[in-house]
OpenMM code with the backbone's topology and positions (N, CA, C; nanometers):
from openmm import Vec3, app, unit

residues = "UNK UNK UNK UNK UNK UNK UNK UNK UNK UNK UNK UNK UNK UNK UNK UNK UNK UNK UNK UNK UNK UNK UNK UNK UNK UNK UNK UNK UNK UNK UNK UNK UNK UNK UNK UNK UNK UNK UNK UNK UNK UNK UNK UNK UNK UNK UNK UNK UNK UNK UNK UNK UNK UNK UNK UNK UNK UNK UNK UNK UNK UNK UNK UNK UNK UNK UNK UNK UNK UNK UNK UNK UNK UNK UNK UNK UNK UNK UNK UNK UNK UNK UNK UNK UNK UNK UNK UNK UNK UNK UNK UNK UNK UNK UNK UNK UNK UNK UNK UNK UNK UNK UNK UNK UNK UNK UNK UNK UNK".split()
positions = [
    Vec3(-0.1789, -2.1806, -0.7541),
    Vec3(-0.3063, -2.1613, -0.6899),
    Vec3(-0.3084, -2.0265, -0.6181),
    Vec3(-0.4448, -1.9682, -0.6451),
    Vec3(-0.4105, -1.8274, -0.5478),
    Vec3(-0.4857, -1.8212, -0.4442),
    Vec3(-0.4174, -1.7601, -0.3418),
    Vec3(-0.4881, -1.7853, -0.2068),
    Vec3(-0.5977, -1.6585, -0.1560),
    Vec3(-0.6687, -1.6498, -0.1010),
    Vec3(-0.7355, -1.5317, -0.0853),
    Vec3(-0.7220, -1.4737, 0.0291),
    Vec3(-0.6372, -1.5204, 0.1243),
    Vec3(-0.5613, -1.4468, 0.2265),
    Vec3(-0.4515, -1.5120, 0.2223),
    Vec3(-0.3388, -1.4293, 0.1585),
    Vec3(-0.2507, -1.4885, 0.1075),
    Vec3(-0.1484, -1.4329, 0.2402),
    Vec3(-0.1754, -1.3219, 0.3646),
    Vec3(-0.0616, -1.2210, 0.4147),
    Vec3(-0.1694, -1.2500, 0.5684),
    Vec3(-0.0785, -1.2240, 0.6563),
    Vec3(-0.0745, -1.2573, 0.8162),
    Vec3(-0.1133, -1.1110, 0.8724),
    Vec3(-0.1912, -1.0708, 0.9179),
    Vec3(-0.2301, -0.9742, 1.0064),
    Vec3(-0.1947, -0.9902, 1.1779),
    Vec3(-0.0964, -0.8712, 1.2108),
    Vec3(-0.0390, -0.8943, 1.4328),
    Vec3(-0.1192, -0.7662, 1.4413),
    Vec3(-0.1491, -0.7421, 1.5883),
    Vec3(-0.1654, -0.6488, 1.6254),
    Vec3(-0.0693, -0.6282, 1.7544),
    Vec3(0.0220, -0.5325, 1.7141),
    Vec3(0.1245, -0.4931, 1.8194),
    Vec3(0.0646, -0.4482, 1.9237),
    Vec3(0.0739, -0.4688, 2.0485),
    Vec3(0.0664, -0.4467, 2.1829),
    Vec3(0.1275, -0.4451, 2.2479),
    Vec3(0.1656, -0.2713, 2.3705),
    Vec3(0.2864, -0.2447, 2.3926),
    Vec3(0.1838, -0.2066, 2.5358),
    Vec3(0.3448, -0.2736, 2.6690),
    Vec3(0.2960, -0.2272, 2.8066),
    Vec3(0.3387, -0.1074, 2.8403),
    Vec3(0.2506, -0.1059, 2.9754),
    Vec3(0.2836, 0.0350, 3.0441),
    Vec3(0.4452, 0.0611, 3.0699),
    Vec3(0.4708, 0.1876, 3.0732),
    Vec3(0.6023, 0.1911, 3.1636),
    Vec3(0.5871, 0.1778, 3.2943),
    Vec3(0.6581, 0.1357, 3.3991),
    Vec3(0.6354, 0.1142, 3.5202),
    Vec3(0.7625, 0.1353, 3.5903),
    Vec3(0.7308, 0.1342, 3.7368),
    Vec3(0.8513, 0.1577, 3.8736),
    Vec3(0.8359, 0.0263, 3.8735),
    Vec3(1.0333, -0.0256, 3.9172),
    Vec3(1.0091, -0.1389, 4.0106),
    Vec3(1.0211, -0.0355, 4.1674),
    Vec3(1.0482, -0.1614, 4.2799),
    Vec3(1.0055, -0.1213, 4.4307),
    Vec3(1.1313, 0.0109, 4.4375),
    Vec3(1.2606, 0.0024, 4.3802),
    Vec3(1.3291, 0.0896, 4.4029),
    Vec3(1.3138, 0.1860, 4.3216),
    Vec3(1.1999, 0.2081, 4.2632),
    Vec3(1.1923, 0.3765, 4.2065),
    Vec3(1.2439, 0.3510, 4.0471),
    Vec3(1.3343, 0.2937, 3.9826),
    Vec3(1.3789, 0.3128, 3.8480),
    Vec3(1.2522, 0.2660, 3.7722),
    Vec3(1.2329, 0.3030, 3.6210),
    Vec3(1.1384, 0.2896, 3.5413),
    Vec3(1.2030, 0.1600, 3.4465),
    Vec3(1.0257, 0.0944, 3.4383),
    Vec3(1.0830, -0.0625, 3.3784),
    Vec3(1.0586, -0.0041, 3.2104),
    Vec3(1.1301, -0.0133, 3.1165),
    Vec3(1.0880, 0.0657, 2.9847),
    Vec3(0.9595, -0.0378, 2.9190),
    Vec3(0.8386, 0.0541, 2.8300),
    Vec3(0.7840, -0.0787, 2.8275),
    Vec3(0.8199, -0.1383, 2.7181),
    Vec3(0.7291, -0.2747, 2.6821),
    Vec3(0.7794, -0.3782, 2.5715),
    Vec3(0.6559, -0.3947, 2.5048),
    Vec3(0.7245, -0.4066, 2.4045),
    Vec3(0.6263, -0.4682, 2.2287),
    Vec3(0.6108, -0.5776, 2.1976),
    Vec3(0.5144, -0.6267, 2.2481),
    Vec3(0.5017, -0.7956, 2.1629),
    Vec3(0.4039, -0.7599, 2.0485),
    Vec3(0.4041, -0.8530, 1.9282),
    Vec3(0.2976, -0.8919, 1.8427),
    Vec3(0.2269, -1.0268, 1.8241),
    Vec3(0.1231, -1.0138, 1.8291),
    Vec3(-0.0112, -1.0835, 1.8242),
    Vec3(-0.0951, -1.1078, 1.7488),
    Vec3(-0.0888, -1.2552, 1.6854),
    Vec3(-0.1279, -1.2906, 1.5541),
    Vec3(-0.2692, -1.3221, 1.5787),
    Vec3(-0.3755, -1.1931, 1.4684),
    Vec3(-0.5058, -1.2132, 1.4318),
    Vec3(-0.5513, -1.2624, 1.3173),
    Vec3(-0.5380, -1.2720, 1.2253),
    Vec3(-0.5866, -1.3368, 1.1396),
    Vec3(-0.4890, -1.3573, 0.9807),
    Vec3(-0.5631, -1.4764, 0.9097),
    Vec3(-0.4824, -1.4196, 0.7591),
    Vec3(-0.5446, -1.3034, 0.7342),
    Vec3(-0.4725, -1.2251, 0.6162),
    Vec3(-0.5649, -1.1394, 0.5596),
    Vec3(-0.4850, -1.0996, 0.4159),
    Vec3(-0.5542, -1.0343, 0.3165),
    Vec3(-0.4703, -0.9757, 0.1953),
    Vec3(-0.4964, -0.8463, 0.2001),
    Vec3(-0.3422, -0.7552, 0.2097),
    Vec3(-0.3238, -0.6310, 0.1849),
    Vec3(-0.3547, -0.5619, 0.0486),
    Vec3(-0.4111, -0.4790, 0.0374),
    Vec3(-0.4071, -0.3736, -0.0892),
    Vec3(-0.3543, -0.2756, -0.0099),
    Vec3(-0.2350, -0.2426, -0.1579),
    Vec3(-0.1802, -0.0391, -0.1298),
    Vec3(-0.3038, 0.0272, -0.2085),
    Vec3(-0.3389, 0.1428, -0.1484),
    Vec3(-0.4205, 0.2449, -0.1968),
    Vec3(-0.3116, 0.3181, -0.3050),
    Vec3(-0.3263, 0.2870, -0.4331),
    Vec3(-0.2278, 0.3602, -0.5393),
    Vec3(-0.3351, 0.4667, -0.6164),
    Vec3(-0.4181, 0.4534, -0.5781),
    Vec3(-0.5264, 0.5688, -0.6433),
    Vec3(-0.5391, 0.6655, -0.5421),
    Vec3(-0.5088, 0.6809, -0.4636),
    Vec3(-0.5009, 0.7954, -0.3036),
    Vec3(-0.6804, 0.7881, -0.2830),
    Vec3(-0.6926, 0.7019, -0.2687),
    Vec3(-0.8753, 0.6889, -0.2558),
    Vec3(-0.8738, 0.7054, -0.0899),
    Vec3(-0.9737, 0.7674, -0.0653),
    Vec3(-1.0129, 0.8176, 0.1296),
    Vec3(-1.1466, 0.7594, 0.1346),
    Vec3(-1.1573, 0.7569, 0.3072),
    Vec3(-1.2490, 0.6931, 0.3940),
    Vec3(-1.3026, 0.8399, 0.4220),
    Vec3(-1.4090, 0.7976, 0.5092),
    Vec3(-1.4737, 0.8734, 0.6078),
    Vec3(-1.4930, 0.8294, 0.7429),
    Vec3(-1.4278, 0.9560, 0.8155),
    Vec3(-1.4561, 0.8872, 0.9415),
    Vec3(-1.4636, 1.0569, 1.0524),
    Vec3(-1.5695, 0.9970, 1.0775),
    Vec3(-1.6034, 1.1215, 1.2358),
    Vec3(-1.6333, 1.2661, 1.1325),
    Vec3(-1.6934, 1.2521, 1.0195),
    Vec3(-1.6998, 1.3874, 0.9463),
    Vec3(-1.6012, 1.4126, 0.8668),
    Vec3(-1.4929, 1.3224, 0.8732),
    Vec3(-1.3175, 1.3627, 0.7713),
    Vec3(-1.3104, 1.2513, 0.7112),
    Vec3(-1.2626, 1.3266, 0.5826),
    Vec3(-1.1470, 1.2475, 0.4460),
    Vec3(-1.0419, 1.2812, 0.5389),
    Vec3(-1.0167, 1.0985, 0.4919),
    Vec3(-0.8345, 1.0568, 0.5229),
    Vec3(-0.8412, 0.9635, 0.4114),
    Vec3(-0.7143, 0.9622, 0.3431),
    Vec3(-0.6112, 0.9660, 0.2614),
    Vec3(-0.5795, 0.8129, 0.3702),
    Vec3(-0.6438, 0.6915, 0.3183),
    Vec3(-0.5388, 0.5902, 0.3573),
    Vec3(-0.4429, 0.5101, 0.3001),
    Vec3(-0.3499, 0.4736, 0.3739),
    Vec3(-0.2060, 0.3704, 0.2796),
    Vec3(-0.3138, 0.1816, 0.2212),
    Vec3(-0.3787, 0.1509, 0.3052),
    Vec3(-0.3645, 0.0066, 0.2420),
    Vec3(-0.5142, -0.0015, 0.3189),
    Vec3(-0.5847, -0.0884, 0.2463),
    Vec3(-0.7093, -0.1605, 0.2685),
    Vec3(-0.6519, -0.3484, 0.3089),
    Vec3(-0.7178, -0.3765, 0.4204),
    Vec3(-0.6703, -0.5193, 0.4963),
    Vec3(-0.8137, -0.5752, 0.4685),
    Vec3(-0.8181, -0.6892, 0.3647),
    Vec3(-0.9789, -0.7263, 0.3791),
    Vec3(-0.9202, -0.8692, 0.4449),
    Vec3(-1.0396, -0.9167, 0.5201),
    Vec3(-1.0493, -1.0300, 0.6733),
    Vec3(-1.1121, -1.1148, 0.6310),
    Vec3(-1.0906, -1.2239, 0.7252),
    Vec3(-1.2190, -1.3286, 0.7190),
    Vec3(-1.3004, -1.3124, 0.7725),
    Vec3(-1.4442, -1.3203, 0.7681),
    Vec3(-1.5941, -1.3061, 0.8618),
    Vec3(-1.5342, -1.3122, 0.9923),
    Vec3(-1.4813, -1.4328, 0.9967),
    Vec3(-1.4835, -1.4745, 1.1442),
    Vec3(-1.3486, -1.4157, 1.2461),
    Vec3(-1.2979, -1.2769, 1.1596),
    Vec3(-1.1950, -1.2593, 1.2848),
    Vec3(-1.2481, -1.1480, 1.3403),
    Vec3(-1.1601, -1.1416, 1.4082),
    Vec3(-1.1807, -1.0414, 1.5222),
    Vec3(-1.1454, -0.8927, 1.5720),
    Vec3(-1.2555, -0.8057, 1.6319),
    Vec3(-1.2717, -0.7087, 1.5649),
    Vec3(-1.1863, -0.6060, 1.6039),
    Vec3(-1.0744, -0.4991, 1.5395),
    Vec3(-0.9828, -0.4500, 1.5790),
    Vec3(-1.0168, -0.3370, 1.6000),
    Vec3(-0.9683, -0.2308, 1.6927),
    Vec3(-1.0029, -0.1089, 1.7306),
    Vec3(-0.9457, -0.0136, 1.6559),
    Vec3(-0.9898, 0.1182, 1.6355),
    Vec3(-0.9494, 0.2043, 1.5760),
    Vec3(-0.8764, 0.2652, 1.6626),
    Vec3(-0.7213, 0.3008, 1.6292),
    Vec3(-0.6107, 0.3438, 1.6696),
    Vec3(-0.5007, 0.2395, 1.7271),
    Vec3(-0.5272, 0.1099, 1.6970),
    Vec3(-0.4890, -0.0258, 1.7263),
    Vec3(-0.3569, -0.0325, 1.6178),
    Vec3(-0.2342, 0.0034, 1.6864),
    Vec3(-0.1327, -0.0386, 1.5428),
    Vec3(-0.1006, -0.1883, 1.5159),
    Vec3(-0.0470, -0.2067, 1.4228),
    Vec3(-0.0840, -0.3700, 1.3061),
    Vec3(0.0160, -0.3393, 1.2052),
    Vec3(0.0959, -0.4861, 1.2381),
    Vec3(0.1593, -0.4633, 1.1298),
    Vec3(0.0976, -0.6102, 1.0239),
    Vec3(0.1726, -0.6219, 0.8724),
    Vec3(0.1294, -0.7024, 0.7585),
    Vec3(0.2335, -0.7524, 0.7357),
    Vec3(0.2660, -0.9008, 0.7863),
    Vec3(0.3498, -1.0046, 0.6608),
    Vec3(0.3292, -1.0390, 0.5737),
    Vec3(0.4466, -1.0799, 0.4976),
    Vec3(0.4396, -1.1906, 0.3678),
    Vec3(0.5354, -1.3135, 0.4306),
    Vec3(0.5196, -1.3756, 0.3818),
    Vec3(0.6126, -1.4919, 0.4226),
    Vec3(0.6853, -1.5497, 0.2578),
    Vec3(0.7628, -1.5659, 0.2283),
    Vec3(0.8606, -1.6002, 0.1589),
    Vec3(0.9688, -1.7045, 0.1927),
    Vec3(0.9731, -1.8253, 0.1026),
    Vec3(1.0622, -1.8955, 0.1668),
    Vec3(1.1173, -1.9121, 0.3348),
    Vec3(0.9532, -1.8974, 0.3802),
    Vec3(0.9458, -1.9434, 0.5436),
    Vec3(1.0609, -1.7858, 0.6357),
    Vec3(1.0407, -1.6673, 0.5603),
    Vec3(1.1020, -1.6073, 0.6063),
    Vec3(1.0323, -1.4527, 0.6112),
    Vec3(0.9251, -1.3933, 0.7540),
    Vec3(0.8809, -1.3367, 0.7295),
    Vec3(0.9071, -1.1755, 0.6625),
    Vec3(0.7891, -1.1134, 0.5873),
    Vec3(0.8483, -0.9999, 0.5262),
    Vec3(0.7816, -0.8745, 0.5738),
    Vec3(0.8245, -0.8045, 0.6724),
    Vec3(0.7397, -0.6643, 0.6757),
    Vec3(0.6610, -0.5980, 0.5395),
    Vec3(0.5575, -0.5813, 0.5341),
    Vec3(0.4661, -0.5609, 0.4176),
    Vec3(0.4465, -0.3995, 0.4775),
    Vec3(0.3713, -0.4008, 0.5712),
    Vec3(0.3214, -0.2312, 0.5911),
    Vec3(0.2992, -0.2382, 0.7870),
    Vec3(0.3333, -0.1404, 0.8213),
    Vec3(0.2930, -0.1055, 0.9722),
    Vec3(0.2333, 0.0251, 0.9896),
    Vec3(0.1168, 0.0477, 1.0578),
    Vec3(0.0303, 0.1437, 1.0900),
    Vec3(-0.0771, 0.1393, 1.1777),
    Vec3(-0.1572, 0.2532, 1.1861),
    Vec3(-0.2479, 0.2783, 1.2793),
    Vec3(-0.4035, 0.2568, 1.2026),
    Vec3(-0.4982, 0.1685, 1.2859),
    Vec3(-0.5734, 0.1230, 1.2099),
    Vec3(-0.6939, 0.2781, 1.2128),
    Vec3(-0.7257, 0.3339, 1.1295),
    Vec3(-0.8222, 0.4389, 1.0950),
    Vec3(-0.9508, 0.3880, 1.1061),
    Vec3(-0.9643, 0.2736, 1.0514),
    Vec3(-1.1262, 0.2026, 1.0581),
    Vec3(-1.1346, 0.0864, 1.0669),
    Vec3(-1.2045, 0.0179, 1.1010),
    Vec3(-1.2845, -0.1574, 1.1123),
    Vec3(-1.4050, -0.1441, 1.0481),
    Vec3(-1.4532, -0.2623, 0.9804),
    Vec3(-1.5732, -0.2686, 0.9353),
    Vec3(-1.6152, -0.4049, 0.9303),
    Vec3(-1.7052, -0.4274, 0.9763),
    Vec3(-1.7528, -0.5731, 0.9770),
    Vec3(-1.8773, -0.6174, 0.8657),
    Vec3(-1.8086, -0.6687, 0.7684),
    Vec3(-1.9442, -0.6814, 0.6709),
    Vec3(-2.0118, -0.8427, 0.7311),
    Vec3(-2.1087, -0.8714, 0.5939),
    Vec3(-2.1689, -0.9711, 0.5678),
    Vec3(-2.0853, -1.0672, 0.5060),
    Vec3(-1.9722, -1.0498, 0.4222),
    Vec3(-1.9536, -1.1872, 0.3635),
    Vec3(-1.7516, -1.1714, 0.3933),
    Vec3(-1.6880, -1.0423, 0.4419),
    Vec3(-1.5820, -1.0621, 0.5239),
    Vec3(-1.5992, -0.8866, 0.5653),
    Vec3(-1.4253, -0.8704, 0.6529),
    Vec3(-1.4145, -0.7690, 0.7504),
    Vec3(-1.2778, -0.7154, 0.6505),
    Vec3(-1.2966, -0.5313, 0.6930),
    Vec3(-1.2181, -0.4325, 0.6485),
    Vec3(-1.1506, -0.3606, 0.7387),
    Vec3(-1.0423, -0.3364, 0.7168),
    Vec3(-1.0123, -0.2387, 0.7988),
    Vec3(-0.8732, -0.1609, 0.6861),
    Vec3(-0.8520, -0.0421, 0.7761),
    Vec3(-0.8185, 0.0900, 0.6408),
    Vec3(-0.6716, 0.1386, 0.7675),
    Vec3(-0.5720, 0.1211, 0.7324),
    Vec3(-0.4460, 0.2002, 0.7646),
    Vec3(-0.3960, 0.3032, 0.7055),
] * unit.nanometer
topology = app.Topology()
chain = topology.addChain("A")
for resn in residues:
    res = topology.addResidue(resn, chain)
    for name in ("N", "CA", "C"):
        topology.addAtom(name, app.Element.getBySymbol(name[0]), res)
């Protein structure tokens, strides 16, 4: 059976650096944060977006479900696969665009 969001979309979110009371710096930390399924395409045709007046050259098109939620541009994200219950780094990057259609949502790394 084939699934139509077959791959897991996080959006990594990383804190400030900070002082504790004695002055040393706390380094900050990376958690990831699961938004939606989604299915990755690699751009193997070097096909570009437009954005702000510029062609960019993106790695992978993330198409969404209607109903998720909407990610910011410059928001890094990484893409699983899961395999025998064992997740697989697929692609990590900086999101270039969001797009919210009518019948699902895009976004372009």
């Amino acid at each position: 059976m084939v699934k139509q969001y077959p791959h897991y979309l996080y959006v990594v979110e990383t804190t400030a650096t900070e002082r504790n009371a004695k002055g040393n710096y706390i380094p900050s930390t990376e958690t990831e944060r699961f938004v939606s399924n989604c299915r990755e395409e690699t751009n193997g045709k070097g096909r570009q977006i437009e954005r702000g007046g510029e062609f960019i050259v993106y790695s992978s098109l993330i198409q969404l479900p209607l109903n998720s939620e909407t990610i910011k541009e410059g928001s890094v994200v990484k893409i699983y696969d899961v395999n025998d219950d064992i997740p697989i780094l697929r692609i990590k990057g900086k999101v270039l665009k969001f797009d919210k259609g009518q019948l699902h949502n895009r976004l372009w790394i």
